[in-house]
N, C-alpha and C positions, 0 to 999 in steps of 0.2 A: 775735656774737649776732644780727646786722642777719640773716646768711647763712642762720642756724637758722630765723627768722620767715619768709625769703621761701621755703627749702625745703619748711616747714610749711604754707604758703598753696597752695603748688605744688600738695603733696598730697593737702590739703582742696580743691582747685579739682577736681582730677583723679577723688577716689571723688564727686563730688557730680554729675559729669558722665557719669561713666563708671558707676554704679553702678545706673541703671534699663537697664535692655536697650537699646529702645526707647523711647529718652523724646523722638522726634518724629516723629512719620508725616505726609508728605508725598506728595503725588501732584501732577500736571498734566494739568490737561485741555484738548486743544486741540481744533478744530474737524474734522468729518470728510473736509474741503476748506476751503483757504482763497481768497479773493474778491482777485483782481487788483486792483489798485490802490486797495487800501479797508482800512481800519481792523479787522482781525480781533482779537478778543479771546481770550485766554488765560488762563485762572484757573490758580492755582495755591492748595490747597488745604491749610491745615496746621495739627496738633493737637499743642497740650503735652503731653505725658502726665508732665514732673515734677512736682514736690509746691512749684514755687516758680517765681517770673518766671524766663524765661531771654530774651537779646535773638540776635535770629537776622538773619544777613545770609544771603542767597538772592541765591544764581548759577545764573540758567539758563543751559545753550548751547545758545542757539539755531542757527539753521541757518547757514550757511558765506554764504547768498545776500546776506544781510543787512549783513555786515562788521562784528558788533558787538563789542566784545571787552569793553567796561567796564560789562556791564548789571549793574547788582546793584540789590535791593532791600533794606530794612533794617527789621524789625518785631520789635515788644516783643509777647512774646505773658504771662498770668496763668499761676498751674498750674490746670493741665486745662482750658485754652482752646483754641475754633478758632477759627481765621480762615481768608476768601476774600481773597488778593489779585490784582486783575486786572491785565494790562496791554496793549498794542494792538502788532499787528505790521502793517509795511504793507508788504506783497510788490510788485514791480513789475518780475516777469517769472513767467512760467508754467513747473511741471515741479512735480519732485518735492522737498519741503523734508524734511530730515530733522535733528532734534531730540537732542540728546544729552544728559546726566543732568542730571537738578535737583541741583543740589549745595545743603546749606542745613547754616550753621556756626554753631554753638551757642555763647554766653558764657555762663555764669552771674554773678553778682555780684561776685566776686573776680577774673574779667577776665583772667586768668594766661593761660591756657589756649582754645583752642578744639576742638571734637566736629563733625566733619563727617559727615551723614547723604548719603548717595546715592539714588536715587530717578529711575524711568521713564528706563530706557535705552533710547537707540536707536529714539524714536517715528518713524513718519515720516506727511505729508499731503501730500498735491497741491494746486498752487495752479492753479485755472480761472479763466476770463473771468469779470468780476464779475457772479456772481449777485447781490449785496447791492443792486445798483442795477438789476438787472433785477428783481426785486421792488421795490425801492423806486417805483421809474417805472410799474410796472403798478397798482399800490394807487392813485397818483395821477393815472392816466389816469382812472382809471374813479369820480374822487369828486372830480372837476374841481378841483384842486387843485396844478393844473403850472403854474398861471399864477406859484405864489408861489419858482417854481424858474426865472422869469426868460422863462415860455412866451407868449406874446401871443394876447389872445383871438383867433379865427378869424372874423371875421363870415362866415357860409353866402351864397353867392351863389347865389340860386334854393336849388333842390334837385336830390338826385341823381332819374334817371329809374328808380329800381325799385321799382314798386310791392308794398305791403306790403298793406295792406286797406282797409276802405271804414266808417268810425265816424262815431258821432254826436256832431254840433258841440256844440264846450263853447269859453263864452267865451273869449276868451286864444286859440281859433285862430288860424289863417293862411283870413283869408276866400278869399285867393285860389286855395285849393286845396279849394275849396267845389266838388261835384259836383252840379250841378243835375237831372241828370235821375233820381240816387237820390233825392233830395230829394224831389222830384216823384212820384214812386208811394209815398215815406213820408208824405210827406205833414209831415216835418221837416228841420232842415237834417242834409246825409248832408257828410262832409269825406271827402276822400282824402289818407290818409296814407302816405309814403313814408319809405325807411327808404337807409341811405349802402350803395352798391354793395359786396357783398361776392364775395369767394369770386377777390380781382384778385392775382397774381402780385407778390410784395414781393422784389426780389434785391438783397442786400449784394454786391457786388463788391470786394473787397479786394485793394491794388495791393501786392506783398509784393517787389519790388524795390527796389535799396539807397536810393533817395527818402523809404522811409518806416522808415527805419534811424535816424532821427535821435531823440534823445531829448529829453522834457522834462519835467522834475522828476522823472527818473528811468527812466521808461518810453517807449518807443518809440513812435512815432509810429502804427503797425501795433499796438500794442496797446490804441491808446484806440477804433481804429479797430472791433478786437473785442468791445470792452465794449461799445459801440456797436451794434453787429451785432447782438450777445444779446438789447442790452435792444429795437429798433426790429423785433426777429425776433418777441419773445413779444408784443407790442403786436398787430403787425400781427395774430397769432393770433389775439388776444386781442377783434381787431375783425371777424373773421369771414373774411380775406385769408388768402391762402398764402404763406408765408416761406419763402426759398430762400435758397442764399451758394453763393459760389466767389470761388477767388483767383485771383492770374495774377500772374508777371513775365513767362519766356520762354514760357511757357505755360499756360495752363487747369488749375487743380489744386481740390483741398478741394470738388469741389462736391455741393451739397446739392439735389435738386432739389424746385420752390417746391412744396409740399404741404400738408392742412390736418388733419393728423392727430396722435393723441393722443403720436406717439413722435415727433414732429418738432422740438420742442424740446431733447429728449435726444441727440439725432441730430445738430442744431447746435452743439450745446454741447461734445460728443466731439470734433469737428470741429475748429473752432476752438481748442479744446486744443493738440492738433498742430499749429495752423498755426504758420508763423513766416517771418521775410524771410529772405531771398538777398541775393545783391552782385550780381545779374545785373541786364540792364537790363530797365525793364518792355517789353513789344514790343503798342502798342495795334492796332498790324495784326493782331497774330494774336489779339489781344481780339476785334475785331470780327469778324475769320470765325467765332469758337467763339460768340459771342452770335448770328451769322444763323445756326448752321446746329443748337443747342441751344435757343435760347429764338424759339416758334414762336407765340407768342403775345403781345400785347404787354402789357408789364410795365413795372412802375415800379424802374430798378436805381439804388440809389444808391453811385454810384465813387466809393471813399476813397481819392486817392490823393494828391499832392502834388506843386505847379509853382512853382518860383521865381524863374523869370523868363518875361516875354513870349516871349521866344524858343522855350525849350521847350514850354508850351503849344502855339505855331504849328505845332510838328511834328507835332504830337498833333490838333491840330483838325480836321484833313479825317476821322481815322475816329473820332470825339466826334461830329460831326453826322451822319456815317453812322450811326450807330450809336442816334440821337435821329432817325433819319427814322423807324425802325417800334417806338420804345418811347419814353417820356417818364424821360430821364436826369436825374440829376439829380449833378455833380460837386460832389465833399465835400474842400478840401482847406485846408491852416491855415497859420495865422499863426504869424509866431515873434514868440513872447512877449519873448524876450530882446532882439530888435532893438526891440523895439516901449518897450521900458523905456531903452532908450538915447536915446528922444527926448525924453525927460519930463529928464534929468541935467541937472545944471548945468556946462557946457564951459568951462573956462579956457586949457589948453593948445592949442597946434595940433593934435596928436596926436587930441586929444579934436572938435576942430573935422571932423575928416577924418574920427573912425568916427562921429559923429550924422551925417554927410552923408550917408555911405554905406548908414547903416541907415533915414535918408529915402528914399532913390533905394528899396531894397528894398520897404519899406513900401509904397507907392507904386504900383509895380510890380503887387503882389500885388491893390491897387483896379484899375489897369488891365484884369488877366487877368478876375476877376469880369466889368466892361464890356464884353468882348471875346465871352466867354459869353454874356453874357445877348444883345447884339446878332447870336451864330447861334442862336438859342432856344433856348439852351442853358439850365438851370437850374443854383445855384451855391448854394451854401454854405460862406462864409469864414467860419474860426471858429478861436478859442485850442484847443486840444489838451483842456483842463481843461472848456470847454461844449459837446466836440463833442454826448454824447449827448444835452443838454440840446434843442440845435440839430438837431439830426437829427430827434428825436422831431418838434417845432415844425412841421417842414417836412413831413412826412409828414401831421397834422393837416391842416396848409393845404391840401396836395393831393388829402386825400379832400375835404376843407370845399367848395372850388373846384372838385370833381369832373373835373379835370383826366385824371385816369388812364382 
């Protein structure tokens, strides 16, 4: 008798499931690129069309880059309901992702049984240098609002020298930039107003030898270096400056040359897509002939590269100051996060006593090279991998602030 009920349920589960055509439409919609190193969102979209609740579990596959295997989501949908469910993917490598079927498995009440719908084969997007934070950092350049992203205010030392025009004084000026002798045939006070030197050569330099191979929280050292690039690229645009890139290990590649035009953005952005490291060693000699015998003007370049010990810098530093004798350099390279979290641990073993030593002596090291810099006037930027663009941006501020370039 038990067998007759459960074969009965079977088949009551089976027409109640199987009896609407189409009793769920589903789709996904993904982005039409997605943003390196950032949070993209994914909806997935889906309608009951039976006459009763059914509980639905949703399997996307997503792309292969990923390594996901156990994503599922699980939602109660009414009859003739929809819902949007979202969820977030975070890429940390560039190319092509490609997406394969929304799978979404129908129960209805009786549970026996499940109805699996198929849905959007074989999507695919590319994933680029994070736009999401090259907008996000451009919105808050310009409504002074970096400070709360960790950016320090710039106190303006003087002003820059280009003049802009010649207005009448309203309280709150700068008397010191009071023009007396307009004054004097208006017959009120006349101010001279100056405006930050525009139209100065901004060059990313990116070191794509195996140095900046190293990853952390997933992504490469050469890729936070790009997101960076993007976002410190449309800034500089964005300030009236020409933005340029090229990379180099054994040679001079990807380069973009510094321009102030409406496709130059576009232009970086393609660019940088394709870049990627090598295992080759970086070779700063032949950096510095392709920077004297390319960039004829001087520019402000900041080199993303990476030094881990004093010694290697010192190889490096005779063509770093050549190289800082007819352009104002500024060297960008990071900290490791992971040694830097072995000093804060509590050691009990010897084992443990020998690797906090070790990862002081590095640490360490990495203040020395900074002091090494700054005493050949070098300029320097130590920073975690995770605040380079934060830090990049910062120091670019300071150097038009302080009109250095």
């Amino acid at each position: 008798m038990t067998v007759y009920i459960i074969v009965a349920l079977f088949i009551i589960d089976f027409i109640i499931l199987y009896k609407v055509k189409n009793g769920i439409n589903g789709s996904r919609t993904i982005p039409d690129k997605l943003s390196n190193g950032d949070d993209n969102p994914i909806d997935i979209r889906i309608t009951n069309n039976y006459p009763h609740e059914v509980e639905l579990k949703v399997i996307d596959e997503i792309p292969v880059q990923f390594q996901k295997r156990d994503f599922e989501l699980k939602v109660t949908l009414q009859a003739s309901e929809s819902s949007t469910t979202t969820y977030t993917l975070r890429p940390v490598e560039r190319g092509e992702y490609h997406f394969g079927v929304l799978n979404i498995f129908v129960t209805a009440f009786i549970g026996f049984i499940q109805r699996r719908y198929r849905f959007n084969a074989d999507a695919m997007t590319p994933t680029y240098p994070s736009f999401l934070q090259m907008r996000k950092y451009e919105l808050m350049a310009f409504t002074n609002k970096l400070r709360d992203y960790g950016l320090k205010k710039i106190r303006r030392i003087g002003h820059t020298m280009e003049f802009e025009q010649i207005k009448d004084y309203v309280p709150g000026d700068d008397v010191r930039n009071i023009n007396w002798k307009a004054s004097a045939k208006r017959s009120q006070l006349m101010l001279n107003q100056y405006q930050d030197e525009k139209s100065q050569p901004v060059y990313s330099v990116i070191d794509k030898g195996r140095v900046m191979k190293m990853p952390f929280e997933g992504m490469k050292l050469v890729d936070y270096a790009i997101n960076a690039t993007l976002v410190i690229s449309n800034i500089a645009l964005k300030k009236g400056d020409k933005a340029g890139m090229f990379s180099f290990s054994d040679k001079l590649a990807n380069q973009v040359v510094a321009q102030k035009r409406a496709s130059q953005m576009n232009l970086i952005l393609e660019t940088l897509y394709n870049l990627d490291t090598d295992f080759k060693e970086s070779d700063f000699s032949r950096l510095y002939i392709d920077v004297k015998h390319k960039i004829t003007n001087r520019s402000l370049l900041l080199l993303y590269t990476n030094f881990e010990t004093l010694d290697a810098l010192h190889r490096q530093l005779p063509y770093l100051q050549a190289i800082a004798k007819n352009h104002l350099l500024v060297v960008v390279f990071f900290e490791n996060t992971e040694l830097k979290q072995m000093l804060f641990k509590e050691v009990e073993t010897t084992q443990e006593i020998f690797e906090k030593t070790i990862a002081e002596k590095f640490v360490y090291e990495k203040k020395l090279i900074v002091n090494e810099l700054n005493r050949h006037g070098i300029q320097t930027i130590l920073t975690e991998p995770q605040h380079l663009t934060v830090n990049t941006i910062n120091k670019y501020l300071e150097i038009k602030a302080r009109g250095l370039l």
